[in-house]
N, C-alpha and C positions, 0 to 999 in steps of 0.2 A: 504494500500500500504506500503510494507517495505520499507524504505531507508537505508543504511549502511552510519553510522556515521553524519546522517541527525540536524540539529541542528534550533531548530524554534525560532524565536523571537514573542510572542505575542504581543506586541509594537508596532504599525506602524507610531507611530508617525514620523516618520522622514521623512515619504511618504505618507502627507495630501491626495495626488491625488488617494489614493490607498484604502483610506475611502471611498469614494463616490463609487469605483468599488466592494464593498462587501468583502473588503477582511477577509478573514481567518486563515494564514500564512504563513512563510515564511520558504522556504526550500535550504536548499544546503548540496549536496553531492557532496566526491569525484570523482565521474564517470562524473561530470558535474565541472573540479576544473574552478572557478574564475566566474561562473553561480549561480544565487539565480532565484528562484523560486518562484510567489509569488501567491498561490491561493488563486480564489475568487468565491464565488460564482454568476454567474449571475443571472441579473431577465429578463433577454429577450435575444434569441437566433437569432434569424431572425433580420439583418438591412436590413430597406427601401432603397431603396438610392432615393434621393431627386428629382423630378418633373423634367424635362428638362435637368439633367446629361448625354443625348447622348447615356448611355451606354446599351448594347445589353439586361441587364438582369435589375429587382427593387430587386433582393433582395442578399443578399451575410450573410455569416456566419463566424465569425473569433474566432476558437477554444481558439485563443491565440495574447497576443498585446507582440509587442516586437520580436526579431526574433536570433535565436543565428548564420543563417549564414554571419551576422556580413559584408553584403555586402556594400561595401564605399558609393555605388552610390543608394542605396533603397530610394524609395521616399515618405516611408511610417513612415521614421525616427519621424517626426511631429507630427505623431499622440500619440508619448510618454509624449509629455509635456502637454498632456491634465492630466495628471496624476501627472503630478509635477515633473517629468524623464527627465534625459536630451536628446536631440537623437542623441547625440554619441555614447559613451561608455554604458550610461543606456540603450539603445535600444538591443546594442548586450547583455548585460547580466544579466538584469533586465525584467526577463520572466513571463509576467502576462498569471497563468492559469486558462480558466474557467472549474472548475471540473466540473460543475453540467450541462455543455453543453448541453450535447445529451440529459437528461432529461428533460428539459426547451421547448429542439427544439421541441422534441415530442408532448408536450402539446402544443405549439402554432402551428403545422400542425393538429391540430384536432380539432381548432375551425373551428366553421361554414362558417365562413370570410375567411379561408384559400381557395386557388382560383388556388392552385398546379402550381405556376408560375415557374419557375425554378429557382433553387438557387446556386452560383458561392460560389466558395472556392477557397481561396489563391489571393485574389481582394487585401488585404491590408499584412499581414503577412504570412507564408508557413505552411498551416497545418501540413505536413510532416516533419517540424525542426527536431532536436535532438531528444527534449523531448518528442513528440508522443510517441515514445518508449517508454516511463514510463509510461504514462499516458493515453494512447491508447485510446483519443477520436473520432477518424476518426471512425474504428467500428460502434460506438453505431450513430453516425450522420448517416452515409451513412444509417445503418439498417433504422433510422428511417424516413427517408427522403421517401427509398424503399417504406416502410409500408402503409405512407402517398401517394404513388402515385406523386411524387414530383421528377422529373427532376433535373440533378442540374452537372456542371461541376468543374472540380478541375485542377487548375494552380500549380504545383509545382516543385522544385528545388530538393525535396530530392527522396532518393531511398526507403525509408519505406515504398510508395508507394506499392512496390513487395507484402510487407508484406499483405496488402490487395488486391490483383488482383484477387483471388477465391469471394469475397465480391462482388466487383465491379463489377463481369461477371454475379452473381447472376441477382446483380443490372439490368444490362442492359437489361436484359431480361423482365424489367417488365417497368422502364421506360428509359427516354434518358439522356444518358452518357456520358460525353465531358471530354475526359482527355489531358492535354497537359503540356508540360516538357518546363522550362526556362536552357536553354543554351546558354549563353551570349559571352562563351572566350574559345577558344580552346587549347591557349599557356598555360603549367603544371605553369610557373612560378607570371604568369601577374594574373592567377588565383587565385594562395595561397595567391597572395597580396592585390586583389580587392575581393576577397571573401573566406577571410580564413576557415568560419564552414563550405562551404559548400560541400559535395560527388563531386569527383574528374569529369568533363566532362566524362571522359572512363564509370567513373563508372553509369551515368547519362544515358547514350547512352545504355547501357547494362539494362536499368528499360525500356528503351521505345522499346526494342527488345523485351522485356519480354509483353509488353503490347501489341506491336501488335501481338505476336503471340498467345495471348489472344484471340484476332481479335478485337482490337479497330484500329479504325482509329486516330491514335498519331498527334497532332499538336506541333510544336516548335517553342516556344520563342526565339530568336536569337535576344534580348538586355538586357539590352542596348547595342548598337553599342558605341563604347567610341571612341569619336575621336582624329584622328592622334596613337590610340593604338592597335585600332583593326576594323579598317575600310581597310584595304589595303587589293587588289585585294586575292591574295594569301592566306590570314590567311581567309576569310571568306569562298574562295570557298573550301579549306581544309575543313573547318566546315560544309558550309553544305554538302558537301558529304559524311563526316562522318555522317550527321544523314540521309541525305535518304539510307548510306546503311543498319541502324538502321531500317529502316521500315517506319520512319516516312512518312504521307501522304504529308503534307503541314506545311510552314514555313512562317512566319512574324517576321521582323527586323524594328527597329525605332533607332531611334538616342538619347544616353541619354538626359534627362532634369534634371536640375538641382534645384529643387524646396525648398525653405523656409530653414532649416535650414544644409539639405542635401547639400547644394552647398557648405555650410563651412568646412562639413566635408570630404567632398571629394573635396577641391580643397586645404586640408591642407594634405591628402596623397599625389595629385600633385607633391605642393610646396617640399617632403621629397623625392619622387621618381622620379618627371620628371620637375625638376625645370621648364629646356627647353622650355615647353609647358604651361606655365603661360601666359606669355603674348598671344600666340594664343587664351589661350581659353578664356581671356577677351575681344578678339574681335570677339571671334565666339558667345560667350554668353552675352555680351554687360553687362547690368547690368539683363537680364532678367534669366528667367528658362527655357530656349528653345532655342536650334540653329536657329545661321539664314535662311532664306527661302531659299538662294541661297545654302547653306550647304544639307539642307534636300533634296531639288532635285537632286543634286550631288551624294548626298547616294544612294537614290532612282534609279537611273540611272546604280548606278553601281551594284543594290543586284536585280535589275530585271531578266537581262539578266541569275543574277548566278541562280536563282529561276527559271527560264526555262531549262536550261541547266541538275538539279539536278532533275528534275519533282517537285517542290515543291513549287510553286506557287499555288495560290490561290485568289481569290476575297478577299481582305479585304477592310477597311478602306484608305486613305491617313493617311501620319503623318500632325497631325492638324499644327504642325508649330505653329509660335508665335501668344500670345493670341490677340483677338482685344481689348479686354479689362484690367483689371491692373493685373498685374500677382497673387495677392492675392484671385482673380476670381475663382471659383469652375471650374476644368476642367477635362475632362475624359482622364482619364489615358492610353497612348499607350498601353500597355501590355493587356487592358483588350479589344482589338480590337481582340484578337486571338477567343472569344466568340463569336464574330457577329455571 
């Protein structure tokens, strides 16, 4: 792979957490300014996800940890400091890549044990980021997922998506294909601030026009809902009618949670952009990482009728609301309700 003006550190000492994941080095170029890069190779493609976790699918695939579109409210931030990262600022630009993905995947779809369960994509980070474009591992997964006879759906935010939609029609053809698009905020400006890296709404809405006239049946991520910013009557039913006139089939909205290290970092954009709403959302959030009950029905109440209105209802899940147990508690995550 060429980089222009690429510069590698062989040293990683400064990033104990980065030993354990295989690394091999570190990259930055300018088409990515104030981005590093850090590949590794993996020894296992395929995670399990753990006995009793609720969620529709056991296995998920994450090309890449870390996510460059740098959105305030991810709740996926956490999973950086298993590396020794922070999940602030390291999460948006400290991008762990697994080069050797697609090959790895392959060889564990071809043991004997393999059981062609179906496999999620974009569960924890967005395959589709930025950097896929350099490093074009989606291809080589999707091919070998295909190959393998293995099902497998993809949650994502970005447009790179297009880039493979001849791929993925292949795909559908042999097995079952679940694609669906996170669109969280319809306002140009509330966007660039809660999610600066990522492809503009318009331009979002314009990949899932492209997919369904693929002939996929397109689902939409409509959260997190942020409250008191983009829960008002107006701004949602604008959105979703923007996306069913996109084609989309069906839509599911939750109300953000604010878990582990992510509540600090998004209630310190707050505190710089909507002072205002400090004290509300310590009483909508109490000390926990979930609105309160009477909040989520509230929501609920008002994004149903919009969801009939737009055709874009659907059977999903309830939003689980707060946990019964300590919030540190392994919980399934709203967004991957759109799989059921």
């Amino acid at each position: 792979m060429r980089w222009q003006g690429q510069t590698l550190d062989a040293d990683d000492g400064a990033l104990p957490g980065l030993e354990r994941a295989g690394f091999v080095r570190s990259v930055r170029t300018p088409e990515f300014e104030g981005v590093t890069f850090h590949e590794v190779l993996c020894k296992s493609a395929l995670n399990k996800i753990p006995e009793g976790s609720g969620l529709p699918f056991k296995w998920t695939i994450n090309p890449m940890r870390g996510c460059s579109h740098a959105c305030r409210y991810c709740f996926a931030r956490t999973t950086h400091e298993y590396l020794d990262l922070d999940a602030g600022r390291d999460f948006d630009s400290q991008i762990v890549v697994k080069t050797n993905v697609a090959a790895v995947l392959r060889k564990e779809l071809h043991r004997r044990s393999w059981r062609r369960e179906t496999v999620a994509l974009g569960t924890n980070t967005d395959p589709y980021q930025r950097a896929e474009g350099r490093y074009r591992l989606m291809p080589g997964i999707i091919r070998a997922l295909t190959d393998a006879g293995t099902g497998f759906s993809i949650l994502t935010k970005g447009t790179l998506l297009r880039r493979d939609l001849p791929l993925l029609t292949a795909a559908a053809r042999v097995v079952p294909v679940s694609l669906a698009f996170s669109i969280a905020i319809g306002d140009h400006e509330l966007h660039r601030s809660l999610e600066p890296g990522t492809p503009s709404p318009r331009a979002r809405l314009e990949v899932v026009r492209a997919a369904t006239d693929a002939g996929f049946d397109v689902s939409v991520l409509v959260a997190p809902v942020i409250p008191y910013l983009t829960d008002g009557t107006a701004a949602l039913d604008e959105l979703f009618g923007a996306i069913a006139a996109a084609g989309a089939t069906s839509a599911v909205a939750f109300p953000m949670h604010l878990r582990g290290s992510t509540r600090g970092w998004f209630l310190e954009w707050l505190a710089a952009r909507h002072p205002a709403l400090l004290r509300r959302y310590r009483q909508l959030y109490g000390r926990g990482a979930y609105v309160t009950p009477e909040y989520s029905a509230w929501l609920r109440d008002r994004i149903e009728p919009l969801l009939a209105r737009h055709g874009l209802r659907r059977e999903a899940p309830a939003d689980p609301g707060p946990p019964h147990l300590a919030d540190s508690a392994p919980r399934p995550d709203p967004q991957l309700a759109l799989f059921a």
